[in-house]
C-alpha positions in Angstrom: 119.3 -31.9 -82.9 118.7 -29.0 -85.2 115.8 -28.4 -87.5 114.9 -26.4 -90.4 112.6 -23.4 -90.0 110.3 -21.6 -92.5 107.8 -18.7 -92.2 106.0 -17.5 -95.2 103.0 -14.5 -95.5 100.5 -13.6 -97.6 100.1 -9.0 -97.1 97.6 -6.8 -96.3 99.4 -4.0 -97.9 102.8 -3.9 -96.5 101.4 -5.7 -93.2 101.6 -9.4 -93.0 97.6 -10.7 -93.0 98.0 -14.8 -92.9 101.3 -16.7 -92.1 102.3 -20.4 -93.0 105.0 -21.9 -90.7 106.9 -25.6 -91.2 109.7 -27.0 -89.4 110.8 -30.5 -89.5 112.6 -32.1 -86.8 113.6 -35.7 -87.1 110.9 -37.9 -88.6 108.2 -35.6 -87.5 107.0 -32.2 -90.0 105.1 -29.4 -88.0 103.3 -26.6 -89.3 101.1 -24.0 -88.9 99.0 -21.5 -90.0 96.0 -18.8 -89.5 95.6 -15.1 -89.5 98.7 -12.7 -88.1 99.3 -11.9 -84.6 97.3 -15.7 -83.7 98.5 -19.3 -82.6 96.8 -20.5 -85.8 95.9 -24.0 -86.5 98.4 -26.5 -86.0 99.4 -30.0 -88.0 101.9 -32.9 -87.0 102.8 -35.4 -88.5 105.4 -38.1 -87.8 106.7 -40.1 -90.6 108.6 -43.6 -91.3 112.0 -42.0 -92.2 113.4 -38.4 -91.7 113.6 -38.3 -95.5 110.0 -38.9 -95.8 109.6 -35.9 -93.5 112.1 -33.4 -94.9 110.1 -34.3 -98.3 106.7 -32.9 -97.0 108.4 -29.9 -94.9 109.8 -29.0 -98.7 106.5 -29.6 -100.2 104.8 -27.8 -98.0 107.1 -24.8 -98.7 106.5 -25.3 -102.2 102.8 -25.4 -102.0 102.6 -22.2 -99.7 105.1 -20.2 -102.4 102.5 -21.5 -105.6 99.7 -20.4 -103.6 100.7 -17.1 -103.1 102.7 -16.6 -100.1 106.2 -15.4 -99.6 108.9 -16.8 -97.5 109.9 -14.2 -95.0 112.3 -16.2 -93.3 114.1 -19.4 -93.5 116.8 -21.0 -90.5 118.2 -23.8 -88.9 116.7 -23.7 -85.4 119.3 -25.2 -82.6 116.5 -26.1 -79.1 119.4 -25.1 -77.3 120.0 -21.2 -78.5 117.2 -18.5 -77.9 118.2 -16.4 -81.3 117.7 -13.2 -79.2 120.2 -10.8 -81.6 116.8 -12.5 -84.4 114.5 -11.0 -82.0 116.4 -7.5 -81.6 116.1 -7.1 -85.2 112.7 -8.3 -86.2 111.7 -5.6 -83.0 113.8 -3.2 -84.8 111.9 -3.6 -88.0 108.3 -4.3 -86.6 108.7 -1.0 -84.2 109.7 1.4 -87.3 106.7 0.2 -89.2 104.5 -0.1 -86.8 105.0 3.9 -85.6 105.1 4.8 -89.2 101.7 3.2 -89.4 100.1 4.9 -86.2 101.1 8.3 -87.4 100.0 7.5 -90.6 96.3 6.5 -89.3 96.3 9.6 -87.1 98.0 12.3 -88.7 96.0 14.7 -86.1 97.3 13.6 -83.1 101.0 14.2 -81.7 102.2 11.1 -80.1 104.3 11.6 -77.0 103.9 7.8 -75.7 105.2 4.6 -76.4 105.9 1.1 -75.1 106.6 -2.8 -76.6 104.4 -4.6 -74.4 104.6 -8.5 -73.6 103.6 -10.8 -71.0 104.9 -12.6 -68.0 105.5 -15.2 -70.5 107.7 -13.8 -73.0 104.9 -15.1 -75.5 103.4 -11.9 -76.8 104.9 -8.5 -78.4 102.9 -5.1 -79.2 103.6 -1.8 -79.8 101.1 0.5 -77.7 100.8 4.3 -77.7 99.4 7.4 -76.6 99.3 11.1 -77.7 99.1 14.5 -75.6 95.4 15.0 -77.1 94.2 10.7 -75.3 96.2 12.1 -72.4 94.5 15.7 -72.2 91.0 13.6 -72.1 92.2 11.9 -68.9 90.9 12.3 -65.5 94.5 11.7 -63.6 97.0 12.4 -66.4 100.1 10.9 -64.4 98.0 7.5 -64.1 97.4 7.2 -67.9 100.5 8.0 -68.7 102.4 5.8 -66.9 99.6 2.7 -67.8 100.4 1.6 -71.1 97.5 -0.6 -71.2 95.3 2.4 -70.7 96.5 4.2 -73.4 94.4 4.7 -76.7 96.4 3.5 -79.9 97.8 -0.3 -81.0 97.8 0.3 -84.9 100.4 -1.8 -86.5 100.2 -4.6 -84.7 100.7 -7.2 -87.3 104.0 -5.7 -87.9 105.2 -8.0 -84.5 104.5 -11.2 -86.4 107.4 -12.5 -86.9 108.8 -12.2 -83.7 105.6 -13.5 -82.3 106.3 -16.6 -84.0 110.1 -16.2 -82.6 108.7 -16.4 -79.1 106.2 -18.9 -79.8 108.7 -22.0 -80.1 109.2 -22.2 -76.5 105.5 -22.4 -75.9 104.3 -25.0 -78.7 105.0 -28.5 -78.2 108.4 -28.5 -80.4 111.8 -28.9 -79.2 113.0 -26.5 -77.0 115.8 -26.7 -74.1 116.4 -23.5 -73.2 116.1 -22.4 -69.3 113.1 -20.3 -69.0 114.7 -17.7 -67.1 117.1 -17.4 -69.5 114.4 -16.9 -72.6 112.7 -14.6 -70.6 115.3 -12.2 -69.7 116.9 -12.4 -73.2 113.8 -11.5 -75.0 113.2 -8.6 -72.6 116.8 -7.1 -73.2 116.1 -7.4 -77.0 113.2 -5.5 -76.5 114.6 -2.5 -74.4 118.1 -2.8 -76.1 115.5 -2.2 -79.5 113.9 0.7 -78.4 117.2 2.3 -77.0 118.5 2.0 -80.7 115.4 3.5 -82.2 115.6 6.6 -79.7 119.4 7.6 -80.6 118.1 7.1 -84.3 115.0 10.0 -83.7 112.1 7.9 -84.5 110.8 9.1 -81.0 111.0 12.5 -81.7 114.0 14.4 -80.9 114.9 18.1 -78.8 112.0 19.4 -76.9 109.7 16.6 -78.0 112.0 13.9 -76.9 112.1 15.5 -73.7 108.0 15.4 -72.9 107.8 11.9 -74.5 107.5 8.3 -72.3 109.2 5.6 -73.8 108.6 2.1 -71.9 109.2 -1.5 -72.4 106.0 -3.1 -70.1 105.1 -6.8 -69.0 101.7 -7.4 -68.2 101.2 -9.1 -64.7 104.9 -8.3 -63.6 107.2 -6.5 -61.8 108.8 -3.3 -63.5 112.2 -4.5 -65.0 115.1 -2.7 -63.5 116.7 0.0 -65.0 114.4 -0.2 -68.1 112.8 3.1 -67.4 115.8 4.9 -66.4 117.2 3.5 -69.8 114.5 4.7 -72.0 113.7 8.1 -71.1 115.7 11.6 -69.9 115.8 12.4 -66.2 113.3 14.7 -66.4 110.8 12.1 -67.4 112.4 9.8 -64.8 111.8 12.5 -61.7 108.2 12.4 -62.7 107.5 8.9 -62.6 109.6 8.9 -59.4 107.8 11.7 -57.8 103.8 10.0 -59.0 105.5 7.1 -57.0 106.2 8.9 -54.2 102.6 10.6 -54.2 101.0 6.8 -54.2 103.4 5.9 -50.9 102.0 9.0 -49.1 
């Protein structure tokens, strides 16, 4: 049983600030809505006939357009499929923005640290960073610099919206059969696959600067994902993180 699927903002600038989401499945219409980068407030409502609830999904669209808001994206959501090649773009997108923004709100420092960061879960997406100046402040560098949630930076966050609403379906109550496994491991690889296309494109720096930069893809509460690291950075980088391992073991 598919549904139909629409996301609308309202921007703080270029940065979504509020979000208004409907889908309609059935006889029931769902939405939501609340400030960026939160569950918001949720609304069900089951009707007597699909009809009845394909009208108020479309009114509701139509309300949040004449209020304001604009749709960002509109789909046909199959339970079955996890649209992770969706959530490879909308990383894509958020990551560009979100790095343009942290330079942009700290033209003084010189970032050589970056990670998307999620949870055990596959509910939550961030981009986190650090610069050489953070990491000259710290009193074990190698420990700060391999600890993205020690690092000092998270402008941009907002930016992730729409994928945070991507990852959300499988943890609202709304129909959703894929194997978790399966969700999990495909939103990781969308994230890592992102920020290998990013790299070859420069936005991490490129030369000498590549070369001293980190660039992870971190899950809170959870094992390191294998490979990720190896994929993400040069073997320099690589040897170092290998060789503060080795330093723990002794």
């Amino acid at each position: 049983m598919t549904s139909n699927y629409s996301l609308f903002y309202r921007h703080d600038g270029a940065a979504p600030a509020h979000f208004r989401e409907a889908r309609v499945f059935d006889t029931t219409f769902w939405s939501a809505e609340g400030a960026a980068m939160t569950w918001g407030e949720e609304n069900r409502t089951r009707h007597a006939s699909a009809d009845q609830a394909q009208a108020a999904y479309a009114a509701f669209c139509a309300a949040a357009l004449a209020e304001g808001y604009t749709l960002e994206r509109a789909s046909v959501i199959d339970p079955a499929v996890f649209d992770a090649p969706l959530l490879h773009t909308l990383l894509l997108n958020a990551t560009r923005q979100a790095v343009a923004a942290l330079r942009a709100a700290h033209p003084d420092q010189h970032f050589n640290a970056y990670a998307l960061y999620s949870d055990d879960s596959a509910m939550t997406i961030s981009l986190l960073a650090n610069s050489g100046e953070a990491l000259a402040g710290a009193e074990d560098e190698d420990e700060m610099l391999w600890n993205p949630p020690e690092w000092q930076f998270d402008e941009g966050g907002a930016y992730f919206d729409s994928a945070y609403r991507l990852l959300l379906q499988a943890h609202r109550d709304l129909p959703f059969d894929v194997d978790f496994e399966v969700l999990r491991a495909s939103a990781f690889e969308a994230g890592i696959a992102a920020l290998e296309l990013l790299d070859r494109e420069g936005l991490f720096g490129t030369g000498a600067e590549r070369e001293e930069t980190v660039l992870l893809f971190e899950v809170s509460d959870s094992d390191a994902i294998d490979g990720a690291v190896e994929r993400l950075n040069t073997p320099a980088m690589v040897a170092r993180l290998n060789a503060w391992m080795a330093s723990w073991a002794d």
